[in-house]
C-alpha positions, 0 to 999 in steps of 0.5 A, a space after each residue: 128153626 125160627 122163622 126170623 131166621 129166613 127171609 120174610 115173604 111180602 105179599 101185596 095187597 091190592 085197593 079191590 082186595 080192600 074194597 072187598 074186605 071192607 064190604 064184608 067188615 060193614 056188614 057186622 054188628 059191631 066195629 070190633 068184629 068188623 076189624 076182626 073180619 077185615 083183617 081175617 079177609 086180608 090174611 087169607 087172601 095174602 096166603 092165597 095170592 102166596 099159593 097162587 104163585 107157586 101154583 098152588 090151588 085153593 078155594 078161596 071164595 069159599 072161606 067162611 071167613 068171606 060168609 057174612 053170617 060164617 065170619 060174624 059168628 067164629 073167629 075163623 081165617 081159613 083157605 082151603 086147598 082143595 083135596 089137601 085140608 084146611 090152612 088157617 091164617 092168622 093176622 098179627 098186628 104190629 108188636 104183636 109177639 103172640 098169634 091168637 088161635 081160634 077154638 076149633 082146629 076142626 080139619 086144620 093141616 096147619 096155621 100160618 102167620 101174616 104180620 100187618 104193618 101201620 101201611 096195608 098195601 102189603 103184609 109179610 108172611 111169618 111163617 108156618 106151624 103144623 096141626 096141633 092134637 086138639 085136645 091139646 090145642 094152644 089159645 096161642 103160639 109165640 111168632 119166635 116158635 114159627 117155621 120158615 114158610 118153606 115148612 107150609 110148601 113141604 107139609 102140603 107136599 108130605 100130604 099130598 104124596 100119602 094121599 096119592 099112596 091111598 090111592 093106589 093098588 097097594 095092599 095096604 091102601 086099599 085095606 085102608 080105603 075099605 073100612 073109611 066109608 067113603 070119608 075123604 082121604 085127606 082127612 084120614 092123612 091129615 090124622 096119621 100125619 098129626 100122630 106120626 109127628 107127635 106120638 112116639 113109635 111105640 103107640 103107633 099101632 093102639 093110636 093109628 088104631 082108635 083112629 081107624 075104629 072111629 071110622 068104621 063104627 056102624 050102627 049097631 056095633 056091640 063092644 064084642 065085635 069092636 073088641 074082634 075088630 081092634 086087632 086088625 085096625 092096630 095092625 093095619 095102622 102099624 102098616 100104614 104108619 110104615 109105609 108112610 115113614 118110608 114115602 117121608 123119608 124118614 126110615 134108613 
């Protein structure tokens, strides 16, 4: 479903906002990167003030995009919503019909899309994509391929509930939370999230299982004592990507 098919969201933008991101964007070495900055800076506000109203927390004074030094250097839009991931908000200018993408996806639960007008006291929310795998990461996404924004609130909630489930007394969970070595569940979720939407089921158990093997690898692991260890991962990967079918609503 296309977001053109939904009602677009306005966000205001108010003169403390600018001032702030105008502050940022005369900090940088050139005119181009301080537009860049500028525009980055609005965008994850507008995301921002939109999570703020739906009561949503975000750490927004800790973008990098809102670090001189950070902005100058990367082409990064990005809110945190904290215990969840990473968003990344990505500015379209007028008759723009592409969303450029940064280079690294690096803890992206998703990218949304904010059109600016020739008036900068409000831009609109376009809507919402999903992760990509970054090893097949797009340099662009056409505006016409986006979901509705309501897509952002429901991925925010898929990975918010099998986060909770890792938390709990399940057997599953807690063979999970024993071999991540204290890694932040939200990332282990945001993994199992990307490659239960994008792998097919029967590469469930081989793909769930590279992902937990790269979390437990120690110093001093040999091939042999990965190898003994390969089956247990699939197996434990199999069974997470169930029960997470089962939280989604996704099996009959």
């Amino acid at each position: 479903m296309s977001s053109t098919t939904s009602p677009l969201l306005m966000v205001p933008l108010d003169l403390e906002i600018h001032s702030r991101a105008r502050h940022l964007a005369a900090q940088q070495s050139t005119v181009e990167k301080g537009k860049r900055v500028y525009l980055n800076a609005l965008a994850v506000y507008a995301v921002h003030s939109y999570l703020k109203w739906l009561q949503i927390p975000t750490n927004f004074q800790e973008s990098d995009c809102w670090n001189p030094v950070k902005a100058a250097l990367s082409n990064a839009a990005d809110l945190v919503i904290p215990n969840v991931g990473t968003l990344e908000c990505r500015p379209v200018l007028p008759q723009e019909t592409v969303i450029l993408l940064p280079s690294t996806s690096e803890n992206r639960i998703g990218y949304v899309a904010i059109q600016f007008q020739e008036s900068l006291d409000s831009v609109q929310l376009l809507g919402f994509a999903p992760a990509f795998d970054e090893v097949n990461l797009p340099a662009q996404l056409e505006v016409s391929q986006l979901q509705p924004i309501d897509a952002l609130i429901e991925q925010i909630t898929r990975l918010e509930e099998a986060i909770a489930f890792l938390q709990t007394d399940d057997s599953v969970a807690v063979q999970v939370r024993s071999v991540l070595d204290n890694k932040p569940l939200s990332e282990i979720v945001a993994q199992f999230e990307l490659l239960y939407r994008t792998v097919d089921e029967f590469e469930w158990r081989y793909a769930g299982g590279e992902i937990l093997a790269g979390d437990t690898l120690a110093v001093g692991a040999t091939r042999e004592t990965i190898q003994q260890d390969d089956s247990e991962l699939q197996d434990l990967a199999q069974m997470l990507l169930e029960k997470l079918a089962e939280i989604w609503g996704d099996v009959a």
